[in-house]
C-alpha positions as CSV (number, residue, x, y, z in Angstrom):
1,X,117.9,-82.7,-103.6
2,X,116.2,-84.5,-106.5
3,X,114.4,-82.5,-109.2
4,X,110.8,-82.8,-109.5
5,X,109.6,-84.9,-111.7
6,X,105.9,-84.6,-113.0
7,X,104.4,-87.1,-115.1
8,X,106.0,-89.8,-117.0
9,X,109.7,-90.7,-117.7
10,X,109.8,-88.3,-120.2
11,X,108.3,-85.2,-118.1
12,X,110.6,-82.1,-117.6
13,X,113.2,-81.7,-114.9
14,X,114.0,-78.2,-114.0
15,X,117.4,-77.7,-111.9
16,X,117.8,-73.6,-111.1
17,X,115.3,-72.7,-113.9
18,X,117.3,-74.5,-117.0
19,X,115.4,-77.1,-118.6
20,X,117.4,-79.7,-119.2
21,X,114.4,-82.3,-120.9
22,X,111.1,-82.0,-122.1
23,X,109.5,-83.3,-125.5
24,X,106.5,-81.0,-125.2
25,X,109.0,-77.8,-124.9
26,X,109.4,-77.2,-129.0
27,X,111.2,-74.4,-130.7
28,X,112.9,-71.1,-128.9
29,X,110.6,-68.2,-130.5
30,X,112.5,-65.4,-128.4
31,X,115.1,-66.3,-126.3
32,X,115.7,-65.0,-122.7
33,X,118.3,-62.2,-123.8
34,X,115.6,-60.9,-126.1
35,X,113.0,-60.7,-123.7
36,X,114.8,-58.4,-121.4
37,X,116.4,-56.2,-124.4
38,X,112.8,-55.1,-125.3
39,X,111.4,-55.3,-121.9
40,X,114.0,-52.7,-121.3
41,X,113.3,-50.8,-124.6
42,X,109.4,-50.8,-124.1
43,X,109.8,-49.4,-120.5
44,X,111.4,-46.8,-121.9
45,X,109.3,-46.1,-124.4
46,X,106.1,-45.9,-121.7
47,X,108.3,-44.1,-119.8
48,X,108.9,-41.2,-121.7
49,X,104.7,-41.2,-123.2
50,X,103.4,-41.2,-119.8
51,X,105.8,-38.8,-118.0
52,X,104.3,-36.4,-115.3
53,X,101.0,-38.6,-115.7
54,X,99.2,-40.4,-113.4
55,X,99.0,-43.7,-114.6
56,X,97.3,-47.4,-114.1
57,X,99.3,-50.2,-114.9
58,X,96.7,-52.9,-115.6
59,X,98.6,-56.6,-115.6
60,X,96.1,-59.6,-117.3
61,X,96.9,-63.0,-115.0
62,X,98.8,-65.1,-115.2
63,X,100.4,-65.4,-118.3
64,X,101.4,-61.3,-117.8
65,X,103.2,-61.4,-114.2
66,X,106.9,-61.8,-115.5
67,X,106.0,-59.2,-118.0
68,X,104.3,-57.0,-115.8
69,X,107.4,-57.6,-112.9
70,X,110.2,-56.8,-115.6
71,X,108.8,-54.3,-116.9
72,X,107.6,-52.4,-114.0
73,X,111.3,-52.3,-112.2
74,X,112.5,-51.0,-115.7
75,X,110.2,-47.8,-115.9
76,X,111.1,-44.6,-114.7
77,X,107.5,-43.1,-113.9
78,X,105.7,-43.5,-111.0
79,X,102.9,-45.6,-111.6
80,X,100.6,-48.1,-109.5
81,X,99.5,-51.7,-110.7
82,X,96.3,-53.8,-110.4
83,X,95.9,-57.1,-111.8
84,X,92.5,-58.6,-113.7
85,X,92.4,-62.2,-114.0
86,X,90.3,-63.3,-117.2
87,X,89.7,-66.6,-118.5
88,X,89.1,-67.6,-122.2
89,X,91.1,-70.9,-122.4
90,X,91.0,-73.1,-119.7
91,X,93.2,-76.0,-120.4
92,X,92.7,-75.8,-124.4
93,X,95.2,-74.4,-126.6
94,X,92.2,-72.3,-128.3
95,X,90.2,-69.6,-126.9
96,X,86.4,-70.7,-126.4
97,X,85.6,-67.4,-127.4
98,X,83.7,-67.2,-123.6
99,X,85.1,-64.7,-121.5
100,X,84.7,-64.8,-117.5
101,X,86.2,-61.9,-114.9
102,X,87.7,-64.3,-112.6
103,X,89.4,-61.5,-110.4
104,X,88.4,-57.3,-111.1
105,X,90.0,-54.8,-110.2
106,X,90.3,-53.0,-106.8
107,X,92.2,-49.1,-108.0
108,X,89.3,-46.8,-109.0
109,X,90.6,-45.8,-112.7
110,X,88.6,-43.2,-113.7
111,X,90.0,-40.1,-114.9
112,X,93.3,-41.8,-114.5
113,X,95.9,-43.1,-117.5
114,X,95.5,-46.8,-117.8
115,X,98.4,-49.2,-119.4
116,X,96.9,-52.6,-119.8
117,X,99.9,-55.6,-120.0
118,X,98.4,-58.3,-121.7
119,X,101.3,-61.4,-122.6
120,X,100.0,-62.4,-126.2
121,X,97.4,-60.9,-128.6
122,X,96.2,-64.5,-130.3
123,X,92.5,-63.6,-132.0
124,X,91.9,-60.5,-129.9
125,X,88.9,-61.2,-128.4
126,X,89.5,-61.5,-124.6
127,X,91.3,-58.3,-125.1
128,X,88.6,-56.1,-127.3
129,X,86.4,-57.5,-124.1
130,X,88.6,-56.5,-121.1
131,X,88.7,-53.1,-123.5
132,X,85.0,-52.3,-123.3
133,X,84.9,-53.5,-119.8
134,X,87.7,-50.9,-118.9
135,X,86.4,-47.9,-121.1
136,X,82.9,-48.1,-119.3
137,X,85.1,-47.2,-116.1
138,X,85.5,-43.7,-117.7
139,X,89.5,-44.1,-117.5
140,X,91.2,-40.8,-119.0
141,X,92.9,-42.8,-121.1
142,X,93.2,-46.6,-121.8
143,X,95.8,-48.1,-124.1
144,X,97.5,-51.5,-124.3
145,X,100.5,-53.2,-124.5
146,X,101.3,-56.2,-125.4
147,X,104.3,-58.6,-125.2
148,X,103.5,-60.8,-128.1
149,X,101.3,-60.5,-130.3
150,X,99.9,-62.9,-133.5
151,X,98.9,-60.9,-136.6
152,X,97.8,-63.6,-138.4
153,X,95.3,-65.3,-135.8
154,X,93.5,-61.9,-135.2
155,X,89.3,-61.9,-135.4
156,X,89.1,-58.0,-135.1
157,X,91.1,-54.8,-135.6
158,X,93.0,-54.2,-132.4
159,X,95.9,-51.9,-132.6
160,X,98.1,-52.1,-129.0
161,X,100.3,-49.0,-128.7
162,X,102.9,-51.2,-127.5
163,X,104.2,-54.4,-129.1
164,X,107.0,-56.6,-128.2
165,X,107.3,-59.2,-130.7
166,X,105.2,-60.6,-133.4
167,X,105.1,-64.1,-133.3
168,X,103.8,-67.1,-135.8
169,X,100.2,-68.8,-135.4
170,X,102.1,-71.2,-132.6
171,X,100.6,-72.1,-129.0
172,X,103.5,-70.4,-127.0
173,X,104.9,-71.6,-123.4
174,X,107.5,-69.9,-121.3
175,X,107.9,-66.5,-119.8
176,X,104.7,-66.2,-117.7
177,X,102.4,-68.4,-120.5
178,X,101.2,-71.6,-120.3
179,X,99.4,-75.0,-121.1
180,X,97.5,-76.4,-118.7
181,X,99.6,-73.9,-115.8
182,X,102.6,-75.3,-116.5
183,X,106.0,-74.4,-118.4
184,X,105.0,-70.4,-117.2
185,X,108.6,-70.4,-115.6
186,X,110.7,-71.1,-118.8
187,X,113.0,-68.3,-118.8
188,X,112.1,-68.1,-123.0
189,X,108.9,-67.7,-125.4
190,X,108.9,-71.2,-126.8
191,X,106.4,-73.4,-129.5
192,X,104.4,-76.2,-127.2
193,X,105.0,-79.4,-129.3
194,X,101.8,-80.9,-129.1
């Protein structure tokens, strides 16, 4: 079977989930190997914090769902999940700074512990939003955290509990994040050459 092609010549081809060409596809930020390594050693931190607790797991589509998947299977809690869907970027490679709900949630959170898994952290907006949203809800607690995150891009003082990586002031593809909802299956966090 011929790979899809999408676009011109020069468009990616993906054969089992290796990329074997794309110009837009720019540098590795944190390879696959990483990824896993500190989805493994975040799960295990959350693990242990939320033992005995009866807990939320909040995942922000899309960009989150490989997170949220990894590190789900990786915890050793019992816990349920509920997605929000949010949008602040449409196809730009800046947040508008206008926030929609595109999908809420259905669990009932309050009095319950809530874990929200947000992919990256870019000015912090969308996420000091969601957080004021959530808190209304009357959660018994609400925490987040967050898979990358981009110190230098932040507009106001968010501290996640959780952090994967730090990353540089870069539009990232790969790993659940996109541009324009593609590249979200890149097995890697990688710069979109643009």
């Amino acid at each position: 079977m011929a790979p899809a092609r999408h676009g011109s010549p020069g468009a990616r081809q993906i054969h089992c989930g290796e990329v074997t060409h794309d110009e837009a596809i720019g540098e590795v930020l944190v390879p696959a190997q990483d990824l896993a390594r500190r989805v493994r050693e975040l799960a295990a931190e959350i693990s242990a914090d939320y033992a005995g607790k009866d807990v939320v797991l909040v995942g922000v589509l899309k960009g989150a769902i490989f997170f949220v998947a990894d590190l789900m299977r990786a915890l050793d809690l019992q816990c349920e999940v509920d997605f929000m869907a949010i949008s602040s970027y449409g196809s730009l490679t800046k947040s508008s700074g206008v926030v929609r709900i595109l999908k809420d949630l259905d669990a009932v959170i309050e009095n319950r512990h809530v874990l929200i898994l947000e992919d990256i952290i870019d000015s912090g907006l969308t996420l000091q939003y969601l957080l004021r949203n959530l808190q209304g809800r009357g959660p018994a607690s609400l925490e987040v955290c967050a898979l990358l995150v981009k110190p230098g891009r932040s507009k106001v003082d968010l501290q996640p509990r959780y952090v994967g990586f730090e990353i540089p002031d870069e539009f990232v593809i790969g790993y659940g994040l996109d541009h324009a909802e593609r590249y979200r299956n890149l097995p890697f966090v990688a710069a979109l050459n643009q």
